[in-house]
Backbone bond lengths (Angstrom), bond angles and torsions (degrees), N, CA, C in turn:
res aa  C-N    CA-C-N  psi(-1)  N-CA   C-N-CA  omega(-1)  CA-C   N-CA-C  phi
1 X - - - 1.447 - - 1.535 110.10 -
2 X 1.269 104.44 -57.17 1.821 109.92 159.14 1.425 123.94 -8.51
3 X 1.388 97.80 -72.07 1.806 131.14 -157.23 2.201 94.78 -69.84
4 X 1.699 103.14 -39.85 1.388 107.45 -178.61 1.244 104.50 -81.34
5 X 0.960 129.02 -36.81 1.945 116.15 -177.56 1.938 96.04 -72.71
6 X 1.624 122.63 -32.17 1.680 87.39 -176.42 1.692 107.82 -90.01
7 X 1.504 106.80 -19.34 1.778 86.44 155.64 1.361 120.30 -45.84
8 X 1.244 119.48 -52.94 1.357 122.33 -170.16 1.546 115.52 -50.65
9 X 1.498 107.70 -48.01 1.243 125.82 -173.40 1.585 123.15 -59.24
10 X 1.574 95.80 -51.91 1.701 118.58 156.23 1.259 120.11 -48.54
11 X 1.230 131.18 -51.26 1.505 155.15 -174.48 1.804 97.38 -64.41
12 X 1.459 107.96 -37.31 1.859 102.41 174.64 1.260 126.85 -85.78
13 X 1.549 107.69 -14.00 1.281 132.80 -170.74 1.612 82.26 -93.50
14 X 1.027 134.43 -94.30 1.682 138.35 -164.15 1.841 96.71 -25.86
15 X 1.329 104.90 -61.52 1.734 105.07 -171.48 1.449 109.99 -60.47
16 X 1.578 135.94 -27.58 1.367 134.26 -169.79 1.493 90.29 -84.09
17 X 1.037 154.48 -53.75 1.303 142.39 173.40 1.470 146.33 -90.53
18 X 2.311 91.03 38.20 1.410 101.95 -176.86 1.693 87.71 -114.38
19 X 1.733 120.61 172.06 1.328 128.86 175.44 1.247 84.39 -58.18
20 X 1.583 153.44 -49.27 1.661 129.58 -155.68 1.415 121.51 -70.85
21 X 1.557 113.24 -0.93 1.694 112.43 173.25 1.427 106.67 -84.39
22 X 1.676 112.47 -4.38 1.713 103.51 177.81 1.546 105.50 -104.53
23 X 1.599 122.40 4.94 1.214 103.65 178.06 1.822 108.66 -111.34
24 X 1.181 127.98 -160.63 1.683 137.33 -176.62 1.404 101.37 -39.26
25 X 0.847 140.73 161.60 1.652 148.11 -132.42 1.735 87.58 -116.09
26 X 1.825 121.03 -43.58 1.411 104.24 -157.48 2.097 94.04 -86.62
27 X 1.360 112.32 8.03 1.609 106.01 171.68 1.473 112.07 -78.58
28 X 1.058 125.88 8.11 1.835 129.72 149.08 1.633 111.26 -39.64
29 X 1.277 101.36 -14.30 1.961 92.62 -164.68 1.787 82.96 -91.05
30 X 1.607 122.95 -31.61 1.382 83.02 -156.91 1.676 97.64 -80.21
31 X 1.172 133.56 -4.69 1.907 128.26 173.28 1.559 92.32 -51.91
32 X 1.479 131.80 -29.83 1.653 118.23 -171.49 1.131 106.62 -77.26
33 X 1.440 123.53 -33.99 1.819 96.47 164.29 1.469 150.73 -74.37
34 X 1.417 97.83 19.71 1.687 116.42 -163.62 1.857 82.17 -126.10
35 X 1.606 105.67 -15.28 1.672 89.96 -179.98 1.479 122.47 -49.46
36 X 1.428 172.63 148.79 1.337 161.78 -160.63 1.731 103.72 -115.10
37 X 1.754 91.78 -50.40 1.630 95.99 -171.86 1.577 126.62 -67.02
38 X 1.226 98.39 138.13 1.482 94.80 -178.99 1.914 127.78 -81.68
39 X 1.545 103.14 5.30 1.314 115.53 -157.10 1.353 90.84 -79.25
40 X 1.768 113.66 168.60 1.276 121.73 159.54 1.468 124.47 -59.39
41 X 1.371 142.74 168.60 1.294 119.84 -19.54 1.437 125.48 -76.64
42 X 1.954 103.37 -15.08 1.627 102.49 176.97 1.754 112.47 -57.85
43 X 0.790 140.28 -1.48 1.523 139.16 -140.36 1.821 80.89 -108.47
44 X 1.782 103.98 -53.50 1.569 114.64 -154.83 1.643 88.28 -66.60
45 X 1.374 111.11 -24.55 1.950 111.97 -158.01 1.556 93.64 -74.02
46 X 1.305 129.42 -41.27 1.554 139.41 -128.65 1.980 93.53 -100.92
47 X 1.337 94.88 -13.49 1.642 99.48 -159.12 1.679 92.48 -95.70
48 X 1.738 116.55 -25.05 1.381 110.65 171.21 1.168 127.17 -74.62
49 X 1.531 120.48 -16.15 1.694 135.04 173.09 1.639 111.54 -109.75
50 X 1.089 95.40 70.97 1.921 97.40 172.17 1.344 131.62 -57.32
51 X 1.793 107.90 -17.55 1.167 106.79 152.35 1.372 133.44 -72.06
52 X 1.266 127.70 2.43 1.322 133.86 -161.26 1.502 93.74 -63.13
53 X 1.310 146.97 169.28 1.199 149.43 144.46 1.918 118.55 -69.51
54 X 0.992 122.56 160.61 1.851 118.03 179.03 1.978 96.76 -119.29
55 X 0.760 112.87 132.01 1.331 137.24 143.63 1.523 133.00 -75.42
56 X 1.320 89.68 92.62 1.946 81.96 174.31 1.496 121.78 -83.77
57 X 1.531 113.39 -7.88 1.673 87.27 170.30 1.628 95.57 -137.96
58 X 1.771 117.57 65.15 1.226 99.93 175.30 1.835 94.90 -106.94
59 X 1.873 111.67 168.23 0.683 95.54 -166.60 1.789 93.91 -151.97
60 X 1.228 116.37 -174.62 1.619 102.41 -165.53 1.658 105.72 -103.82
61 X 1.618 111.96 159.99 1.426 115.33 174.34 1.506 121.86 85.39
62 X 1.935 101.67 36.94 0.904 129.61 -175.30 1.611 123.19 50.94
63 X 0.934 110.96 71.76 2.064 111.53 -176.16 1.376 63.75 -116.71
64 X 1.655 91.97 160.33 1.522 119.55 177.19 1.533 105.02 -81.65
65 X 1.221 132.49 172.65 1.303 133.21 172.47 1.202 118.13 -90.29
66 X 1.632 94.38 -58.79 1.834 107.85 -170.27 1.181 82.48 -147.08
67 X 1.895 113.65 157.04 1.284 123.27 155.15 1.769 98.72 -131.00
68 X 1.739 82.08 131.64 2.076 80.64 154.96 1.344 123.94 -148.76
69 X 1.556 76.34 120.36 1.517 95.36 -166.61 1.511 128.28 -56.45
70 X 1.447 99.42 148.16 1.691 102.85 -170.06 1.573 108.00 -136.95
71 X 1.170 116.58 155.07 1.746 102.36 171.53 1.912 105.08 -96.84
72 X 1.318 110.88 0.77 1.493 102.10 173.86 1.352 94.33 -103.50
73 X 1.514 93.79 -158.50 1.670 127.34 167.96 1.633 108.23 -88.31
74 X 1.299 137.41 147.84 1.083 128.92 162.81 1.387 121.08 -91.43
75 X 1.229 127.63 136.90 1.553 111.18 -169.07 1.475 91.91 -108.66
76 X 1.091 131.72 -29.19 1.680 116.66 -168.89 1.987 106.40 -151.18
77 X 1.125 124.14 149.89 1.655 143.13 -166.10 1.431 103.16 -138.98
78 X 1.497 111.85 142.14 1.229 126.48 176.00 1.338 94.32 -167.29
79 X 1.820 97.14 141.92 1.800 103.80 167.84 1.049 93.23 -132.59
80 X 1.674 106.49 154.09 1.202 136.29 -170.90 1.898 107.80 -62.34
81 X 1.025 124.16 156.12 1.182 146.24 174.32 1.198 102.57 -41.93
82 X 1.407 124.41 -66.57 1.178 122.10 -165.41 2.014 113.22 -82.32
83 X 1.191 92.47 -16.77 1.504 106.34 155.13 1.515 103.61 77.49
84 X 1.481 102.11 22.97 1.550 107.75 164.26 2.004 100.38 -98.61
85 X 1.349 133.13 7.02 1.469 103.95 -173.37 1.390 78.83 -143.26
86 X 1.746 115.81 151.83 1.322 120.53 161.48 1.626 111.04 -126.06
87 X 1.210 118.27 125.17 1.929 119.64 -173.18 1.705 94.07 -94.56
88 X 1.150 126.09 171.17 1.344 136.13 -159.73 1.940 97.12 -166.04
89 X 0.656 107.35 141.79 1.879 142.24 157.87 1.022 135.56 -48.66
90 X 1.256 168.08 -2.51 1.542 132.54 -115.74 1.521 109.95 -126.85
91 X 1.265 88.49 178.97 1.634 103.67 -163.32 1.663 106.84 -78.42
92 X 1.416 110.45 2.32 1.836 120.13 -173.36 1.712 90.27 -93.14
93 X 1.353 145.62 30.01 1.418 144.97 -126.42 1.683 121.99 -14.61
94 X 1.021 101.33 56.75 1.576 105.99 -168.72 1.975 95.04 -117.53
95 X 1.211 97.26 146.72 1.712 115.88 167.30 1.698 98.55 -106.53
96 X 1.097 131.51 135.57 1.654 141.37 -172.85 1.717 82.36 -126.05
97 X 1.320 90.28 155.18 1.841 109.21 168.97 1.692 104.01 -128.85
98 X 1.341 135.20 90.81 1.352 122.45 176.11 1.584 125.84 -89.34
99 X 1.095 128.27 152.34 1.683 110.99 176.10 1.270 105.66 -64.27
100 X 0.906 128.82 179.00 1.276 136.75 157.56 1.478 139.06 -94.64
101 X 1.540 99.32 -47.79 1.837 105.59 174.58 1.851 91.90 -63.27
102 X 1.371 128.54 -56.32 1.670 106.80 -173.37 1.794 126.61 -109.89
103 X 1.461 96.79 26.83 1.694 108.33 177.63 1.450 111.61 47.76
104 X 1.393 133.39 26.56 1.259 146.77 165.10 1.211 110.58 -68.47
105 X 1.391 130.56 102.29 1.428 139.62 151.70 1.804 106.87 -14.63
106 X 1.599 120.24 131.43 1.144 106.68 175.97 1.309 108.03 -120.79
107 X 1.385 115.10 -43.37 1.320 127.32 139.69 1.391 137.98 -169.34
108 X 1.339 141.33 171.13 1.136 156.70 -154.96 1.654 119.07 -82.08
109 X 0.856 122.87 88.42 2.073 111.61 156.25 1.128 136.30 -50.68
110 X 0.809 154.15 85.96 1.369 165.87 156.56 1.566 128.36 -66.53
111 X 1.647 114.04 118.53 1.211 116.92 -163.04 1.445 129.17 167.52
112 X 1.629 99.69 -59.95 1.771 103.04 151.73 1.443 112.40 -53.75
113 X 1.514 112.35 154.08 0.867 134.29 131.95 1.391 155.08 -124.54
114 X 1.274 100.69 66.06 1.507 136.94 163.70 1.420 123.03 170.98
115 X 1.273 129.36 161.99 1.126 126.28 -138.32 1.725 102.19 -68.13
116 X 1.575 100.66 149.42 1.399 140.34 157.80 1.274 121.78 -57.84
117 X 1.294 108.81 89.88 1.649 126.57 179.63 1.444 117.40 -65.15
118 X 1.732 118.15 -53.23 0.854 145.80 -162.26 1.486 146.91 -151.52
119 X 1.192 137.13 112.99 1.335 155.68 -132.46 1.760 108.98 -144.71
120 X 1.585 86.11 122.28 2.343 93.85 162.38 1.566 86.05 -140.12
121 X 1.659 90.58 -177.58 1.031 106.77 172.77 1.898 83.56 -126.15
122 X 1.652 119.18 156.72 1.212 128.33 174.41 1.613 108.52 -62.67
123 X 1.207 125.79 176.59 1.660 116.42 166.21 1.528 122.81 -89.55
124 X 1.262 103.96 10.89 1.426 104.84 160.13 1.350 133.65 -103.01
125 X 1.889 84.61 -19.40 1.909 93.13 170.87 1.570 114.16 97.26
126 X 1.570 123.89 -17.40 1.114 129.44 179.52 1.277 106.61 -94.92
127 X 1.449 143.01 23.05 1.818 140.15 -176.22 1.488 91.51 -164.18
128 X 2.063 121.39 146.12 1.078 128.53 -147.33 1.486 73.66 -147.89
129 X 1.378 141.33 110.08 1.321 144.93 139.57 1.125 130.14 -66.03
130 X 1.267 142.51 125.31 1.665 147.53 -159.96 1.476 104.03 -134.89
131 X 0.845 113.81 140.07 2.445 128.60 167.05 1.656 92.61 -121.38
132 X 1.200 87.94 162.99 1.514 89.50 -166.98 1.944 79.30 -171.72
133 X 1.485 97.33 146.69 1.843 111.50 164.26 1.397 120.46 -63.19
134 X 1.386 118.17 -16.39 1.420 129.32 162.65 2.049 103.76 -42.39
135 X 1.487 110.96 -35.44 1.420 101.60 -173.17 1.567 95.53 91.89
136 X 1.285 131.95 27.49 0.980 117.63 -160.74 2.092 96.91 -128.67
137 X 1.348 136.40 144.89 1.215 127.08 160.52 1.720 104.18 -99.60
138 X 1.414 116.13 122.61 2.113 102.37 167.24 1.857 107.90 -100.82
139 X 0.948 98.49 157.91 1.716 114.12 170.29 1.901 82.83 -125.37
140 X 1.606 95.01 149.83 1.205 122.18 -179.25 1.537 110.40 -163.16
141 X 1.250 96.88 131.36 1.677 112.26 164.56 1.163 128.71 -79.03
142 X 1.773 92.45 99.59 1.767 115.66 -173.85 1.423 128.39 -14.66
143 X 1.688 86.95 -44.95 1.974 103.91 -157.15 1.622 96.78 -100.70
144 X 1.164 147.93 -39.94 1.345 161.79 107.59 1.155 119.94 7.90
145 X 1.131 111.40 -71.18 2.344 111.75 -173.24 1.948 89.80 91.64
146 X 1.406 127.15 -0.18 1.261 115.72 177.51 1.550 120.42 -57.36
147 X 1.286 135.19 161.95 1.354 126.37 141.88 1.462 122.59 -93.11
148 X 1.410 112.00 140.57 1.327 118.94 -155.19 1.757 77.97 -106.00
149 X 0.945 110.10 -81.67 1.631 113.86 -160.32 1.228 100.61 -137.21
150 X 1.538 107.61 144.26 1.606 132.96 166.34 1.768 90.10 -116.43
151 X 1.966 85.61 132.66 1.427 93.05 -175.08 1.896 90.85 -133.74
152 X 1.216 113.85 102.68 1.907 140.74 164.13 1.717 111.60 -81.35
153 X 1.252 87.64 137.15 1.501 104.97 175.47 1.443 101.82 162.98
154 X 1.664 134.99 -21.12 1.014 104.48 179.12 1.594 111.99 -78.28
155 X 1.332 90.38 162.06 1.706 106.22 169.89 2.050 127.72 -95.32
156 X 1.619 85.68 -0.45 1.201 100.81 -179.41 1.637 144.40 -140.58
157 X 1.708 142.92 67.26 1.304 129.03 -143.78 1.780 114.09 -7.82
């Protein structure tokens, strides 16, 4: 009981001094995927959000997790469902697809032209949606890097 109240305790201390104690009250879940420890109660918290992503080498007292490098800014992140792929945004108008367990570039989208606002992956994980200031919506094939469809009509980034 001890050992679970200073997880707990630790676990409030780690979340009060991450960027997610300044945003909506229920973004506490994403501080549980940067949690490291495996003890209760984060363990009991982490097992109710299965989407959470896992980290294999994060660790406490702010070390970074992963970096992937870009020569822009990123404007928007999304990982795949199954939470093995993460696609990224940026202001260089490119969509990137990286793994996730080792932040290895897998490959590149190509198509906007101008920067990448916005990025999902579908809920099946096989289609990669992108917005971009081009005015432009893309569909792309996840496993591929293809473009499926560019869909125009807005009148406005």
């Amino acid at each position: 009981m001890a050992e679970n109240l200073a997880e707990a305790g630790s676990f409030a201390l780690y979340f009060s001094g991450s960027g997610a104690s300044l945003s909506t009250p229920h973004l506490y879940i994403s501080a549980l995927a940067t949690w490291p420890r495996k003890l209760r109660p984060c363990w009991g918290w982490k097992s109710r959000f299965p989407g959470i992503p896992g980290f294999t080498n994060a660790s406490l007292g702010g070390t970074l997790l992963m970096t992937l490098n870009m020569n822009s800014l990123v404007d928007a992140v999304a990982v795949s469902p199954d939470d093995k792929y993460i696609v990224s945004g940026s202001d260089d108008k490119s969509v990137r697809v990286w793994d996730a367990s080792t932040g290895s570039e897998l490959k590149e989208l190509k198509g906007h032209t101008n920067w990448v606002t916005s990025v999902a992956f579908s809920p099946d994980g096989k289609h990669i949606v992108s917005g971009s200031r081009d005015k432009s919506v893309r569909v792309w094939d996840a496993s591929t890097g293809s473009e499926l469809k560019e869909l125009k009509g807005h009148t406005n980034p």
